[in-house]
C-alpha positions in Angstrom: -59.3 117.6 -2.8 -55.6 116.7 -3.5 -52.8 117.4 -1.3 -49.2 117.5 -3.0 -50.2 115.4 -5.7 -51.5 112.1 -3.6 -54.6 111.0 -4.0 -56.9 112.0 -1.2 -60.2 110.3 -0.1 -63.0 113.3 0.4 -66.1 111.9 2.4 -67.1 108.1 0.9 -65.8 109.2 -2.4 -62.5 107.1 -3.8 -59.9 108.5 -6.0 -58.7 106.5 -8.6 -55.5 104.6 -7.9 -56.3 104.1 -4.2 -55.8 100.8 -3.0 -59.1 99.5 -1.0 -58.4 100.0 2.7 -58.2 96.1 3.1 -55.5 96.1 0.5 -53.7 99.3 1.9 -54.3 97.5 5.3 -52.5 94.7 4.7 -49.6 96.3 1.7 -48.9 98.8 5.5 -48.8 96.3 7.8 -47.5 93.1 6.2 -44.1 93.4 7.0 -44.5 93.7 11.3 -47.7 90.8 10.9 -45.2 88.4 9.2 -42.4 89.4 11.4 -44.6 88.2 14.7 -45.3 85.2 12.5 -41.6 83.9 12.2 -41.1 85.0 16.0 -43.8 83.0 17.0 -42.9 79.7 14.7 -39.1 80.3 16.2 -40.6 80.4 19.7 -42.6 77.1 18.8 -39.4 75.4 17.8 -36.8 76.3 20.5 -34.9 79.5 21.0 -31.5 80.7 22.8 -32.1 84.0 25.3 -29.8 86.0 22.8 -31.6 84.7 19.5 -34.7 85.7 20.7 -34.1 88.9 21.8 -32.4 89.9 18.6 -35.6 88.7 16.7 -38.0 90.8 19.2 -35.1 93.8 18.7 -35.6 93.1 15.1 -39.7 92.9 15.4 -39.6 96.6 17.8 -37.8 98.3 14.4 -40.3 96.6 11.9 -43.5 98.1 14.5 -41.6 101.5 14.5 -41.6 101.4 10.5 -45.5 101.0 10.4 -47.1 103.6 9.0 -49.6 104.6 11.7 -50.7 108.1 10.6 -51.7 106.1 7.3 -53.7 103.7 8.5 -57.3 103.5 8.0 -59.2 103.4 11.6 -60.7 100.0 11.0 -57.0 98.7 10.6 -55.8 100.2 13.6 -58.8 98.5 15.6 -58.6 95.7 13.5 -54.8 94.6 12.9 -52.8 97.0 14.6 -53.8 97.0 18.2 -54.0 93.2 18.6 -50.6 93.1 16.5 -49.4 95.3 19.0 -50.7 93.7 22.0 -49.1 90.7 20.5 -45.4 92.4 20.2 -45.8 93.6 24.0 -46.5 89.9 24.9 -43.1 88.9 23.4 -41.4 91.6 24.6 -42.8 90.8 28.4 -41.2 87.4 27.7 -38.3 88.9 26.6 -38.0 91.4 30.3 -39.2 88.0 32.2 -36.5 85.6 31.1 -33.9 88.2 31.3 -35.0 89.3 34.9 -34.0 85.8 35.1 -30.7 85.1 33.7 -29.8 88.4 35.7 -29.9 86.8 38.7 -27.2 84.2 39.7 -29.7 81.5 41.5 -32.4 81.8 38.2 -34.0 78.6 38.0 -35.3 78.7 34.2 -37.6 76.7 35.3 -39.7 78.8 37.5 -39.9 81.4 34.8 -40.8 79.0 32.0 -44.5 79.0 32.6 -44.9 83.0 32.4 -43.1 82.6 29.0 -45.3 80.1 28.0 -48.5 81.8 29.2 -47.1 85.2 27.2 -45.6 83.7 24.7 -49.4 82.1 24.2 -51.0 85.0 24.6 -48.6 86.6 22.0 -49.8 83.7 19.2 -53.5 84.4 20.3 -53.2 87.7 19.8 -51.5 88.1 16.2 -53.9 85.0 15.0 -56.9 87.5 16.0 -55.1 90.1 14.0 -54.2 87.6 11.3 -57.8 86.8 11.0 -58.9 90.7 10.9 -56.6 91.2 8.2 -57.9 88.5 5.9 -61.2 89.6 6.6 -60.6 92.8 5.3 
């Protein structure tokens, strides 16, 4: 079957020209899983409040780009849930450490281990995904 000339999987059968779902796996998510990769290395070497919300700012437009409705559902399970769960890590250390600097008294210091625990977390999760990904 063929729907407006792309080539359509029917059953187990594979048209030619179809990338193997490991390859279309990672060719759909690439972009977000490297993305969480350079946030996570940045976060390793030191970051300012306002450069790492632009980089998780940055990371929430790369998710919204993923192609979802394209994914095969071994890559969703696979990659894209613990990718995700990785991005909402960084993005609860992003709401924690501004809750923070919102408030006059804010000892950064008393927020600093919730960072680190999400912020590890956040690596655990995309290196579970990273691994999925090669696997594939």
């Amino acid at each position: 079957m063929e729907a407006a000339g792309k080539d359509v999987t029917v059953g187990s059968e594979k048209r030619a020209g179809e990338p193997a779902s490991g390859e279309s796996c990672r060719s759909q998510t690439h972009d977000f899983v490297d993305r969480l990769d350079a946030l996570r290395s940045a976060v390793a070497v030191g970051l300012t409040y306002d450069a790492y919300l632009d980089q998780v700012r940055a990371l929430q437009s790369t998710y919204a780009e993923v192609p979802v409705e394209r994914l095969g559902v071994a890559c969703l399970i696979a990659v894209g849930t613990l990718a995700e769960r990785a991005l909402n890590m960084y993005i609860g250390a992003t709401n924690a450490w501004g809750d923070c600097l919102a408030v006059a008294s804010c000892d950064l210091g008393s927020v600093e281990p919730e960072l680190q625990r999400r912020w590890r977390q956040g690596s655990d999760q995309l290196s579970s995904a990273q691994r999925a990904l090669r696997a594939m």
